[in-house]
Backbone as CSV, one residue per row, in Angstrom:
resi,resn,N_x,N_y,N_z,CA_x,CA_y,CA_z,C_x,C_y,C_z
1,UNK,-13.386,-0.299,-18.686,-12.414,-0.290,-17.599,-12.835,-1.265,-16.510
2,UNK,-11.967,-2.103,-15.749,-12.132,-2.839,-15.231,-11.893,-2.455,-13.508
3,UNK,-12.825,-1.661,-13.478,-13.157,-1.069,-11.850,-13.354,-2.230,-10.880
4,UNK,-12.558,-2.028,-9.653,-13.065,-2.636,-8.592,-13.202,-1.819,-7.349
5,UNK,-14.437,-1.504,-6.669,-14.465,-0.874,-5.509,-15.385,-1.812,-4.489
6,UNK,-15.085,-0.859,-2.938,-15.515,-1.401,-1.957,-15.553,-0.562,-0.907
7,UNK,-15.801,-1.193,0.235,-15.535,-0.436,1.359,-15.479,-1.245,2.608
8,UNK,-15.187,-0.677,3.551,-15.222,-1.971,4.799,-15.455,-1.350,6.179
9,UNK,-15.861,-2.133,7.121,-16.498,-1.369,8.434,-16.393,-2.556,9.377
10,UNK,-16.122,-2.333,10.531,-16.326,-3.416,11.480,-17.859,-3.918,11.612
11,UNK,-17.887,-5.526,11.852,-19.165,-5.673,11.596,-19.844,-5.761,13.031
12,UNK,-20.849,-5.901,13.288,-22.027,-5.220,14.614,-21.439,-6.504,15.743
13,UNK,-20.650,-7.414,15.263,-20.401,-8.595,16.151,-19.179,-8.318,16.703
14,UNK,-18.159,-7.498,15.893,-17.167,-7.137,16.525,-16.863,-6.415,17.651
15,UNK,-16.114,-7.050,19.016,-15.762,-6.030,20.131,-15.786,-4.873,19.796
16,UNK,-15.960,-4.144,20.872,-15.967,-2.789,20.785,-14.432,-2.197,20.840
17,UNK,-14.471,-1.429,19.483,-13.015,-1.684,19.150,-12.522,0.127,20.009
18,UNK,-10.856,0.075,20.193,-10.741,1.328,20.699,-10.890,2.179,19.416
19,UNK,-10.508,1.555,17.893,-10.428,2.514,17.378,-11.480,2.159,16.221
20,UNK,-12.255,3.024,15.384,-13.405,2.735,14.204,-12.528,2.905,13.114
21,UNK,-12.383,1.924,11.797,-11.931,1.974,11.024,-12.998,1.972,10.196
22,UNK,-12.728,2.922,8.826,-13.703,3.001,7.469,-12.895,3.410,6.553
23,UNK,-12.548,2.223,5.349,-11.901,1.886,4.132,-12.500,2.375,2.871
24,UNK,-11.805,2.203,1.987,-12.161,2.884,0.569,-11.345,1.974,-0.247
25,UNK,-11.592,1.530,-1.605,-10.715,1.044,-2.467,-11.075,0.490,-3.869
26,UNK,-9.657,0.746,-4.391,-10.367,0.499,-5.819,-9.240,0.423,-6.722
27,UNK,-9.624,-0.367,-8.031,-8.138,-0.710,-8.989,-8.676,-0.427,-10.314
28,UNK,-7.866,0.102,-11.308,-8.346,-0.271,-12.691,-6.774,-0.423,-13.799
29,UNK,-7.224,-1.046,-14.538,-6.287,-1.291,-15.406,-5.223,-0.417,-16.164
30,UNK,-6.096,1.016,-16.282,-5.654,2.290,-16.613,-6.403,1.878,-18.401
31,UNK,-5.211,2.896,-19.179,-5.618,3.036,-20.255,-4.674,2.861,-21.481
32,UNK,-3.785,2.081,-20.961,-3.062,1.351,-21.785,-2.656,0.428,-21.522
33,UNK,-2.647,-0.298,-20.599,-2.411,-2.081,-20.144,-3.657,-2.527,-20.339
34,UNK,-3.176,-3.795,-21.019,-4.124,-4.811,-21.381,-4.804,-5.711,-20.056
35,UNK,-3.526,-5.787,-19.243,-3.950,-6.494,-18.120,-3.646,-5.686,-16.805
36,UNK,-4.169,-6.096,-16.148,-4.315,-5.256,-14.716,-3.152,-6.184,-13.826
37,UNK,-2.071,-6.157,-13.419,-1.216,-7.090,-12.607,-1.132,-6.406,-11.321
38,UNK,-2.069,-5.492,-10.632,-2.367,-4.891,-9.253,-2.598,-5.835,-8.635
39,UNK,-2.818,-5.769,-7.440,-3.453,-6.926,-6.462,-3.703,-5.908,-5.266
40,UNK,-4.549,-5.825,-4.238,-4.972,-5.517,-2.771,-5.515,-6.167,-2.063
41,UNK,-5.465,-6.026,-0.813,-5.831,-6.758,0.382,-6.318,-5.213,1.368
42,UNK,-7.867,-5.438,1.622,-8.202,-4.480,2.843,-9.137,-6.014,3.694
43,UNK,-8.318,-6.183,4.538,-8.957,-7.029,5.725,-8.714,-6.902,6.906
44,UNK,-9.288,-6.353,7.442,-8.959,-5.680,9.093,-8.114,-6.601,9.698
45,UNK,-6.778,-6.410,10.229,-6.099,-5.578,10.587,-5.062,-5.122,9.269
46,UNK,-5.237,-5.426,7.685,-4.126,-5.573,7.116,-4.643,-4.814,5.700
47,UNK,-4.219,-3.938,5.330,-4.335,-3.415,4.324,-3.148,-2.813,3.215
48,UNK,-3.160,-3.752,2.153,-1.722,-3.915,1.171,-2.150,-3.530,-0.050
49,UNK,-1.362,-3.067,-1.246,-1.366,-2.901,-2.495,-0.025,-3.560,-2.332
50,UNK,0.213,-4.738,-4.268,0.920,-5.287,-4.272,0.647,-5.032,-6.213
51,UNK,1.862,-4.597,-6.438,2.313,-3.963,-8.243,3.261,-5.146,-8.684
52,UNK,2.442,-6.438,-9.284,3.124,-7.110,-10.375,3.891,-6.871,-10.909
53,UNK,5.244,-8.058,-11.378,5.808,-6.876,-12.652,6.309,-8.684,-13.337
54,UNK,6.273,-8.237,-14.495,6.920,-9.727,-15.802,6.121,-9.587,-16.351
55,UNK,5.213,-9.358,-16.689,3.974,-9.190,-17.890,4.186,-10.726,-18.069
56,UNK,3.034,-11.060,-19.011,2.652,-12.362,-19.854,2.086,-12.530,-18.546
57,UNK,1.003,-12.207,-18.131,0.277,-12.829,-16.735,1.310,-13.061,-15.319
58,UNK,2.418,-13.136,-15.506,3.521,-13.421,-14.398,3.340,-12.431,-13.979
59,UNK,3.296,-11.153,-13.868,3.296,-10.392,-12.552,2.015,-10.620,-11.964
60,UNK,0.900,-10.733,-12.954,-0.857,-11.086,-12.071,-0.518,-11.845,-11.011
61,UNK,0.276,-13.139,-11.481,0.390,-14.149,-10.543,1.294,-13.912,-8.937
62,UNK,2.352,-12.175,-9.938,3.021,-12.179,-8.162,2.345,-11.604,-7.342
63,UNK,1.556,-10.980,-7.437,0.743,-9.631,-6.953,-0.181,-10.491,-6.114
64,UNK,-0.944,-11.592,-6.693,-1.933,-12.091,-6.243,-1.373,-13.551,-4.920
65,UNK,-0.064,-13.905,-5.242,0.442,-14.731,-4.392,0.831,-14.075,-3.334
66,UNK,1.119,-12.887,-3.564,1.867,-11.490,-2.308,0.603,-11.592,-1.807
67,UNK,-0.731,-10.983,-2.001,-2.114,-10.692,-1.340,-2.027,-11.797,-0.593
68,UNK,-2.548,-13.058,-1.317,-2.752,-14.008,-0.665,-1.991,-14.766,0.667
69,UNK,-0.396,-14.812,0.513,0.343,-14.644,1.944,0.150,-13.735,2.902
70,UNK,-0.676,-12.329,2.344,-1.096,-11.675,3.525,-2.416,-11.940,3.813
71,UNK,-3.273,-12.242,3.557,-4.197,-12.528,3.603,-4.573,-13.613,4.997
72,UNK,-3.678,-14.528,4.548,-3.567,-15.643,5.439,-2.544,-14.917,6.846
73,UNK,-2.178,-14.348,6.960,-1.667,-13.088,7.996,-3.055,-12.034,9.036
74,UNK,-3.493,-11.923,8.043,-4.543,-11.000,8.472,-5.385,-11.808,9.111
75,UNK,-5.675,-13.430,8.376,-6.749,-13.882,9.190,-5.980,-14.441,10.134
76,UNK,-4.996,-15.256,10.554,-4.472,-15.480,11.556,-4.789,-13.722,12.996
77,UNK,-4.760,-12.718,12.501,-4.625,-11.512,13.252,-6.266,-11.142,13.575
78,UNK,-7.010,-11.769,12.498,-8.425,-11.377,12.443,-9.023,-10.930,14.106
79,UNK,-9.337,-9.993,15.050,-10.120,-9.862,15.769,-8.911,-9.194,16.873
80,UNK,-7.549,-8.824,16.631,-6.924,-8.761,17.598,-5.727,-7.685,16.679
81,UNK,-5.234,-7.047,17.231,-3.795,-5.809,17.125,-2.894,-6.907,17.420
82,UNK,-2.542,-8.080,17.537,-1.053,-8.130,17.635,-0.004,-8.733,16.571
83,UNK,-0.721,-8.584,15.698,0.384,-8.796,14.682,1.560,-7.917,14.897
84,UNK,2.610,-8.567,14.007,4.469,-7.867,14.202,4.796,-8.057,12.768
85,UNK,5.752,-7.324,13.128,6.860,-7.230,11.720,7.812,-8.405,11.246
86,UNK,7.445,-9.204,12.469,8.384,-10.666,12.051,7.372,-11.540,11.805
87,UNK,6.140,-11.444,12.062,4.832,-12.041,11.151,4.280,-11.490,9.607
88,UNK,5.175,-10.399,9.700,4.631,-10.057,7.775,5.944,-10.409,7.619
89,UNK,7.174,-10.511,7.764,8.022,-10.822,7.303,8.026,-12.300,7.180
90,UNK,7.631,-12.859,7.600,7.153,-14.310,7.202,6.181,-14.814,6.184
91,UNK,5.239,-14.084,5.804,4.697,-14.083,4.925,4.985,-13.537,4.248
92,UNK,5.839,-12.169,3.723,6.560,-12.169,2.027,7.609,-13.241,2.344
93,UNK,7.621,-13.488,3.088,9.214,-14.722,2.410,8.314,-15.921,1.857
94,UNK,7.207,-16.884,2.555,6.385,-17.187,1.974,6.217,-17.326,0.350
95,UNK,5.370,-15.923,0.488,5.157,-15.327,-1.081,6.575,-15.289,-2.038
96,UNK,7.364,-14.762,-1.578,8.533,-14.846,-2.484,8.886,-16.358,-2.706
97,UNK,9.066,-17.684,-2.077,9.274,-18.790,-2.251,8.437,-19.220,-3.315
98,UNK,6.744,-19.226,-3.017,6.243,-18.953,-3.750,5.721,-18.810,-4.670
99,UNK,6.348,-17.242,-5.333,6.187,-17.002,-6.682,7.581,-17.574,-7.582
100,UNK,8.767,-17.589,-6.924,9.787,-18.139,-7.566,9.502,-19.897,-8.035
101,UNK,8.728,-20.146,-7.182,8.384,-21.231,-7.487,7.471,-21.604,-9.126
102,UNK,6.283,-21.054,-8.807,5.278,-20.424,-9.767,6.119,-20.272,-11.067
103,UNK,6.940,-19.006,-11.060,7.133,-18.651,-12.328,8.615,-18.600,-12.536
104,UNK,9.038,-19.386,-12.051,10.825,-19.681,-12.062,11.559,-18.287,-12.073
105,UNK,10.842,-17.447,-11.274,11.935,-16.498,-10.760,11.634,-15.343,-11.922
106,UNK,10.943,-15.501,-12.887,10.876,-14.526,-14.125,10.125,-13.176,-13.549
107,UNK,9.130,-13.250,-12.293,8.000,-12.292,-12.253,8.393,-11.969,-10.376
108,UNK,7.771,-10.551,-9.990,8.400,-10.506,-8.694,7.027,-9.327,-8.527
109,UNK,6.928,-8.849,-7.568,6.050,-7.739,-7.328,6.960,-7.009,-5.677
110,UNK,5.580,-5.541,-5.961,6.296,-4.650,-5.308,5.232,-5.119,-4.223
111,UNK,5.129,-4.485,-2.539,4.121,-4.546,-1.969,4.248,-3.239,-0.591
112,UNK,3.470,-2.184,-0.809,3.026,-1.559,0.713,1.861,-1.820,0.801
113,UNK,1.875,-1.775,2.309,1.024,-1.229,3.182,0.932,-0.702,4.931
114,UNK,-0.103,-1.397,5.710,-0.187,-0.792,7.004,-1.079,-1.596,7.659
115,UNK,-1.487,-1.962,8.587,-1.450,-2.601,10.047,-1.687,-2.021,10.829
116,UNK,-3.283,-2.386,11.572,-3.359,-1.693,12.697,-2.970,-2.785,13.841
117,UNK,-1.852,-1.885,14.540,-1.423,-3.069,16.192,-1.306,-2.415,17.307
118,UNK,-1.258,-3.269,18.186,-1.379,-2.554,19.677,-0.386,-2.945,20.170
119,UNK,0.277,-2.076,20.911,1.473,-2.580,21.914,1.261,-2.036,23.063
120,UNK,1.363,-2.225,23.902,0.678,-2.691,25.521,-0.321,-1.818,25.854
121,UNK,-1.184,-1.924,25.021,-2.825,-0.894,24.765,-2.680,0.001,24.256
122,UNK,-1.820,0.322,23.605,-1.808,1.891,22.981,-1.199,1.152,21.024
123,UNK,-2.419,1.906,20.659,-2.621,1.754,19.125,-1.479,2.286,17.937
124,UNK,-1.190,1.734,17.259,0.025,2.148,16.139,-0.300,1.463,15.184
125,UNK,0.275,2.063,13.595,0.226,1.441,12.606,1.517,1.288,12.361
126,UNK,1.848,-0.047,11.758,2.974,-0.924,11.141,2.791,-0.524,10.042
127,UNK,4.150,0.477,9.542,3.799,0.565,7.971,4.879,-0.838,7.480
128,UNK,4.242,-1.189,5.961,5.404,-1.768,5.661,5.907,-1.816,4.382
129,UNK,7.138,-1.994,3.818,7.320,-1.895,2.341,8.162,-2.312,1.349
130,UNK,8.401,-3.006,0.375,8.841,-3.409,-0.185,8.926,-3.112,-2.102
131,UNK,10.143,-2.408,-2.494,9.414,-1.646,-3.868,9.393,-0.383,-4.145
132,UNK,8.435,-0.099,-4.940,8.381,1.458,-5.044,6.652,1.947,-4.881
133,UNK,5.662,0.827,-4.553,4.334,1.164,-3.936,4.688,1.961,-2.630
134,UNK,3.239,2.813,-2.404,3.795,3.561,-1.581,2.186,3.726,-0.701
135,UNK,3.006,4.421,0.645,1.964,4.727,2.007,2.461,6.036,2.280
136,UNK,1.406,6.749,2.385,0.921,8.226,2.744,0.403,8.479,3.698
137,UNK,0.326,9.485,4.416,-0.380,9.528,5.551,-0.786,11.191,5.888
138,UNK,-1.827,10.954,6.221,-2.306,12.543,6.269,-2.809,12.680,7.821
139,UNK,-2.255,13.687,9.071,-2.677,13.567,9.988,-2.536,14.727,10.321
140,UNK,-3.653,15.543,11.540,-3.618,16.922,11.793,-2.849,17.488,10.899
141,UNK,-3.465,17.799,9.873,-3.311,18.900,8.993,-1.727,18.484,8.107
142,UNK,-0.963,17.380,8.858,0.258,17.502,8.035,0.043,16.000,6.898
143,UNK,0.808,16.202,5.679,1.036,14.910,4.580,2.467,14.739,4.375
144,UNK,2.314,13.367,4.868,3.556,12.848,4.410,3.385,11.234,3.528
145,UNK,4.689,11.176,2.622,5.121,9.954,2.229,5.840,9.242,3.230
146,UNK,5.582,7.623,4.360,5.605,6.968,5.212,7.218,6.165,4.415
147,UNK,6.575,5.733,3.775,7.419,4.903,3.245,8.698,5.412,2.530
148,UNK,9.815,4.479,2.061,10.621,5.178,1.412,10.676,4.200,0.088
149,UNK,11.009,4.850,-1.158,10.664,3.815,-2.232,12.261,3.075,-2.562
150,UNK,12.241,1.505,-2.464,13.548,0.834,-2.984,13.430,1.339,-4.886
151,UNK,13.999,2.277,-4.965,14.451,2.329,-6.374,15.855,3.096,-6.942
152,UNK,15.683,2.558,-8.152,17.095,3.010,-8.760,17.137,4.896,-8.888
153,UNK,15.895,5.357,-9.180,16.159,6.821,-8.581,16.024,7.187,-6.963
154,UNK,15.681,6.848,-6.592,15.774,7.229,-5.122,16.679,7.337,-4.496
155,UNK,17.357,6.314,-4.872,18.852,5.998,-4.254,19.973,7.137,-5.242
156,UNK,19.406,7.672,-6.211,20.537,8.732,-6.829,19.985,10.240,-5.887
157,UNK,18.365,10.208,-5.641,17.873,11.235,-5.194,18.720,11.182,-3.641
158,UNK,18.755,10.577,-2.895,19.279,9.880,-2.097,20.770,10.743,-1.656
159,UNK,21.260,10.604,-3.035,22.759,10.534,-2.800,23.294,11.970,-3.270
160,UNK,22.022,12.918,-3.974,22.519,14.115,-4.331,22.755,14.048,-5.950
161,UNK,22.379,13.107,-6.306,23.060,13.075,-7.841,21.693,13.522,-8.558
162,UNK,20.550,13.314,-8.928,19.518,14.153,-8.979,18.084,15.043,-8.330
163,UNK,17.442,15.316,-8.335,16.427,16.434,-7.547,15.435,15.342,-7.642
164,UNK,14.337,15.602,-6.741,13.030,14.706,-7.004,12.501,15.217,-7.892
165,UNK,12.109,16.574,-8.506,11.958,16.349,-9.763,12.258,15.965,-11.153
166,UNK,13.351,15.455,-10.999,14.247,14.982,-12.241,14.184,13.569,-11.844
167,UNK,13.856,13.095,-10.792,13.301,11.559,-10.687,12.411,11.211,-11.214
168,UNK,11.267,11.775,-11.274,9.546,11.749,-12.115,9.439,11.448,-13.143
169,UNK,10.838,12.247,-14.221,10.882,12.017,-15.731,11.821,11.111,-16.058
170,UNK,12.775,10.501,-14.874,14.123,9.753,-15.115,14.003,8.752,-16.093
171,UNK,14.626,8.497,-17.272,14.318,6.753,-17.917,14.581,5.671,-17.029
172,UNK,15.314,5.675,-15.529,15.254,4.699,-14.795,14.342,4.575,-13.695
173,UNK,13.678,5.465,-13.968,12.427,5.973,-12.925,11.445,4.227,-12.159
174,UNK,11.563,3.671,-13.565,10.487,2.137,-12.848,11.400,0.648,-12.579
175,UNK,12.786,1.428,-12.453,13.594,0.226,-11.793,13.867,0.230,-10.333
176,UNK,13.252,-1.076,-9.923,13.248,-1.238,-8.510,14.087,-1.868,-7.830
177,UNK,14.806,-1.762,-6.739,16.118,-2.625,-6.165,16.004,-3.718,-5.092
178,UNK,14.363,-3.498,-4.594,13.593,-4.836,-3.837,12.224,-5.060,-4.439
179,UNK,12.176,-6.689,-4.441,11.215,-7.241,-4.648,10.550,-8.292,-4.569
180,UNK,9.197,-8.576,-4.056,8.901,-10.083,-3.845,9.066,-11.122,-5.184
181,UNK,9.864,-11.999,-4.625,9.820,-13.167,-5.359,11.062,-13.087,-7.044
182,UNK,11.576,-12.198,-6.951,12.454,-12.102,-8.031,13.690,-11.218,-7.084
183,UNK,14.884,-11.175,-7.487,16.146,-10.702,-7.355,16.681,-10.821,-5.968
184,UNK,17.321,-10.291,-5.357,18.580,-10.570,-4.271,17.581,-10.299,-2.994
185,UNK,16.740,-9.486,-2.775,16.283,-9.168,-1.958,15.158,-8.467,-1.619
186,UNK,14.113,-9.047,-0.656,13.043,-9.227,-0.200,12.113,-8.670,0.888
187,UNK,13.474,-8.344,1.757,13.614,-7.787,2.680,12.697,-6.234,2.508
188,UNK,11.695,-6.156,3.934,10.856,-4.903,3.997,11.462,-4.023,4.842
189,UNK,11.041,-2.983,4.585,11.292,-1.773,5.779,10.136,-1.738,6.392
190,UNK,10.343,-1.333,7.856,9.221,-1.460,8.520,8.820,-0.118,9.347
191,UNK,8.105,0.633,10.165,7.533,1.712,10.622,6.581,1.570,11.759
192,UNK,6.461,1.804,12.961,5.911,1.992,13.942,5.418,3.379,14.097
193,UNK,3.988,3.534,14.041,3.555,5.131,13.761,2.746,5.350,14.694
194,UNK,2.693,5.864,15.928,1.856,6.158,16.536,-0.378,5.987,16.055
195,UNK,-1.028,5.981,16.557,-2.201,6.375,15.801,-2.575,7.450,16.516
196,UNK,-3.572,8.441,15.338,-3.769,9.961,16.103,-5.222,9.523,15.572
197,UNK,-6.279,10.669,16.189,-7.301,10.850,15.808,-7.371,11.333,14.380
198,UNK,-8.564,10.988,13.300,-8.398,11.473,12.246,-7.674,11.166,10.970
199,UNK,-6.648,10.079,11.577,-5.666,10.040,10.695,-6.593,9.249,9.357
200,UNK,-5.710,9.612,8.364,-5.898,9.145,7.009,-4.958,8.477,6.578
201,UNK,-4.910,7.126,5.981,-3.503,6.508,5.321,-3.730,5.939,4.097
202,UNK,-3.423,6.335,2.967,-3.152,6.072,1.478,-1.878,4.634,1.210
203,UNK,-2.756,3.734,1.020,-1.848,3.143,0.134,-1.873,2.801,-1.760
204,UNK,-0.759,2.985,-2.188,-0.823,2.827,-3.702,-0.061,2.273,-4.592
205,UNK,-0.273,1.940,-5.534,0.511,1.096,-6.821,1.317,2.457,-7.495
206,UNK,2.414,2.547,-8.062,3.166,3.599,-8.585,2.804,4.408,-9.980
207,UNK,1.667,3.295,-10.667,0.387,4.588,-11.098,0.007,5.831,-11.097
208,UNK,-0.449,5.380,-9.865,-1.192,6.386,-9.122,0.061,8.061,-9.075
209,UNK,0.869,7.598,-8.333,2.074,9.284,-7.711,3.064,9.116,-9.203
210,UNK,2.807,7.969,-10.690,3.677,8.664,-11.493,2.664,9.660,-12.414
211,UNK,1.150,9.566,-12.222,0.463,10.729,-12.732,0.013,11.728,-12.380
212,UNK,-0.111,11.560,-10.838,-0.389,13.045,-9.941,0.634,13.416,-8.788
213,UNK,0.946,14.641,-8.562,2.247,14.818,-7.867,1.567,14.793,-6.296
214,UNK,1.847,15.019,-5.070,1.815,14.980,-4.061,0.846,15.749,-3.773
215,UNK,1.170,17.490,-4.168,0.265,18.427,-4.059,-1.256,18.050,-4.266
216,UNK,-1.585,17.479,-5.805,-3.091,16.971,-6.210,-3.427,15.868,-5.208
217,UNK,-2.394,14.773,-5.278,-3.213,14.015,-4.292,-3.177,14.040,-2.547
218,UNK,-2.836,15.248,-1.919,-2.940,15.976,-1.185,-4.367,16.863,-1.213
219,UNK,-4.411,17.603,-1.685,-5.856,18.135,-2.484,-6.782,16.965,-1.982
220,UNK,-6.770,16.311,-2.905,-8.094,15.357,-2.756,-8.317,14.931,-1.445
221,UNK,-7.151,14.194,-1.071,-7.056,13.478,0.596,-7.885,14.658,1.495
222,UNK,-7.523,15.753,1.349,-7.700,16.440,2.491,-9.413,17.233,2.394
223,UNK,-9.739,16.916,0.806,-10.829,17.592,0.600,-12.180,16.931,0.333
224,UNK,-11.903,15.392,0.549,-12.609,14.683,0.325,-12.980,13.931,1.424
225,UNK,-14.155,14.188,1.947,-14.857,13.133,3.204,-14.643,11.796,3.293
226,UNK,-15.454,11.209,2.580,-15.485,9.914,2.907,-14.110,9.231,2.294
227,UNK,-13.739,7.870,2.533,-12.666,7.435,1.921,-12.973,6.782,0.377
228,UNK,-14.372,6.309,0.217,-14.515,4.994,-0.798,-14.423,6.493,-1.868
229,UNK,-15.243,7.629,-1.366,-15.547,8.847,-2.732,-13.760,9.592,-2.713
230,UNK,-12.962,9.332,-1.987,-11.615,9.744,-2.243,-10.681,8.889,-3.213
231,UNK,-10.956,7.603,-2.827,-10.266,6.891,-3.932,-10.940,7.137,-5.073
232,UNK,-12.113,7.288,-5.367,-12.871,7.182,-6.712,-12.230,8.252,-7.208
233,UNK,-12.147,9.432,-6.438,-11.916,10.597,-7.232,-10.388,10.617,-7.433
234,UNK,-8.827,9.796,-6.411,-8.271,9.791,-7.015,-7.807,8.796,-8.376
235,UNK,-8.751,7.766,-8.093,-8.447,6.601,-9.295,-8.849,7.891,-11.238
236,UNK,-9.947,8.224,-10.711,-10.443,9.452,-11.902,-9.398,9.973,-12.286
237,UNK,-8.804,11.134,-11.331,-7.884,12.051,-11.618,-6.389,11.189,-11.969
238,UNK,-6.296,10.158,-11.702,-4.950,9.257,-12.307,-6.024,9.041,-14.135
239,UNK,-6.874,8.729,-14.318,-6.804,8.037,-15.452,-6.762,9.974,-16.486
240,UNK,-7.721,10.563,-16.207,-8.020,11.949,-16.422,-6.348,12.386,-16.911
241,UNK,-5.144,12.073,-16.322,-4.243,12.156,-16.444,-2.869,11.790,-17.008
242,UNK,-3.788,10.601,-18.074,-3.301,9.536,-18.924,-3.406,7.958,-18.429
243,UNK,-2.958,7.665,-17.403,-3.055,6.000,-17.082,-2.754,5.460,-17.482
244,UNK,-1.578,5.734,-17.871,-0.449,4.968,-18.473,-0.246,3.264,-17.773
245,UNK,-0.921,3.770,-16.656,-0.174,1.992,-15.665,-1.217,1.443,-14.541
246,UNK,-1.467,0.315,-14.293,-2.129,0.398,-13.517,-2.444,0.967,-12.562
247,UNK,-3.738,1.088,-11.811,-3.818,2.158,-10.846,-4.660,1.411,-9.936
248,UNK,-4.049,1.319,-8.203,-4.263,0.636,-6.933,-4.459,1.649,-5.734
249,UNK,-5.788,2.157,-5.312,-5.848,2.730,-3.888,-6.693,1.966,-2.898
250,UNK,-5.790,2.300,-1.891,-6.302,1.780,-0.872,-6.430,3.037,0.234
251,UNK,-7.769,3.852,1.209,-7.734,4.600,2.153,-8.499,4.130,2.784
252,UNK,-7.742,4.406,4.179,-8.237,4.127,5.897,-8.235,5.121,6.467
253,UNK,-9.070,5.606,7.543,-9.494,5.862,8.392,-9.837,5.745,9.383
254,UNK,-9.041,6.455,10.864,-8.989,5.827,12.287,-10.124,7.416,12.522
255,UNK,-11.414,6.724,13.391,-11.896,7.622,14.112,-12.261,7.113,15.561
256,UNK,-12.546,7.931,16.155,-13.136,7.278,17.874,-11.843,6.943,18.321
257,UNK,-10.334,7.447,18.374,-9.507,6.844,18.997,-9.757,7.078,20.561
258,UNK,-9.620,6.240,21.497,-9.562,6.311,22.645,-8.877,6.804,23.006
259,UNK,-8.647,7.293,24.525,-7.644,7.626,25.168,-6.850,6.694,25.578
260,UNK,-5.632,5.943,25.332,-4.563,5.148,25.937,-3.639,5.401,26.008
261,UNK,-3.424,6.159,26.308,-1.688,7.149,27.155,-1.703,6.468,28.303
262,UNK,-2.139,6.038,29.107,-1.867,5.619,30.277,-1.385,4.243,29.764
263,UNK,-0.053,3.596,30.362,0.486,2.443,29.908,0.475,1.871,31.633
């Protein structure tokens, strides 16, 4: 299996930040893809999972052109909260140019994630999303899914025509209605989230929540300390569970938030 882990910490040169961030992450191919077409980005302020899709190496290539437009985002942001939503939106359009370029439009990828930014001293995360990857968030005691997934069940779940559990098993379950670099539209949803003490934020490749339901990876999030030993244990419990598809986590952690209520 083709494991990748890590972790990340502000380094001893960095200002003294209001808030301490400590990352976790990790990808594997699963246990029936030949190739891994995941891609992630954890680089302070910017942390993305990005789910390939065209096989024959074309989705590797969208996944990794998506990272890489953020990438070049993050370091432009490197040392400072003010990145915006019309600065990642510039970079998937970027990436989508792109990869259409690259692979004549055949291969497209999905991409969430989150952003730590400041708006007039007081700390928030930018969720953002595009696809059916997804951002979680676990804070005082409550879990939620951040994001909402562009897909062809969602939008029936959506509309009353089936239950979320009859989405899980749907045969249209892995058709997506946005995406970088392939079809009509590109376009992200975006999220302004307060930051709390404590908080926890999951990002993932659709792997991951089509082998464990909310509840398990709820479980883990909440029962597991550190972040790098949370992803490990949920990357485990996805393969433990078949792994049918690739599998992408990414967890953060805000501690030491300051007090900035006062604007």
């Amino acid at each position: 299996m083709n494991a990748h882990q890590g972790s990340l910490s502000p380094t001893p040169s960095d200002p003294a930040p209001t808030i301490r961030l400590s990352c976790g992450y990790g990808t594997d191919r699963g246990l029936r893809r030949e190739l891994n077409e995941d891609s992630l980005l954890a680089a302070d302020p910017v942390f993305a999972v990005a789910d390939g899709m065209g096989g024959h190496e074309a989705g590797e290539v969208a996944s990794r052109e998506c990272v890489s437009a953020l990438r070049q985002c993050a370091a432009l942001a490197a040392g400072s909260r003010d990145a915006t939503a019309a600065d990642l939106q510039l970079a998937l359009q970027q990436a989508d140019a792109r990869i259409r370029e690259l692979t004549n439009s055949r291969a497209g990828t999905t991409v969430s994630g989150v952003v730590l930014v400041e708006e007039r001293g007081v700390p928030y995360w930018l969720v953002f999303n595009v696809g059916d990857s997804r951002t979680y968030r676990l804070s005082q005691g409550k879990f939620e899914q951040v994001t909402v997934d562009h897909s062809e069940v969602q939008e029936m779940v959506d509309a009353g025509f089936i239950t979320p559990a009859e989405a899980l098993v749907h045969p249209r379950r892995n058709v997506v209605t946005r995406a970088v670099g392939t079809g009509d539209d590109a376009q992200a949803d975006y999220w302004l989230v307060p930051v709390e003490e404590g908080d926890r934020y999951m990002v993932c490749s659709d792997g991951l929540n089509a082998e464990l339901t909310d509840d398990e990876i709820h479980r883990i999030l909440s029962t597991t300390a550190g972040p790098q030993d949370a992803v490990d244990s949920l990357v485990q419990s996805t393969l433990r569970s078949g792994g049918r598809d690739n599998v992408t986590v990414i967890i953060v952690d805000a501690r030491a938030v300051l007090n900035n209520a006062a604007q």
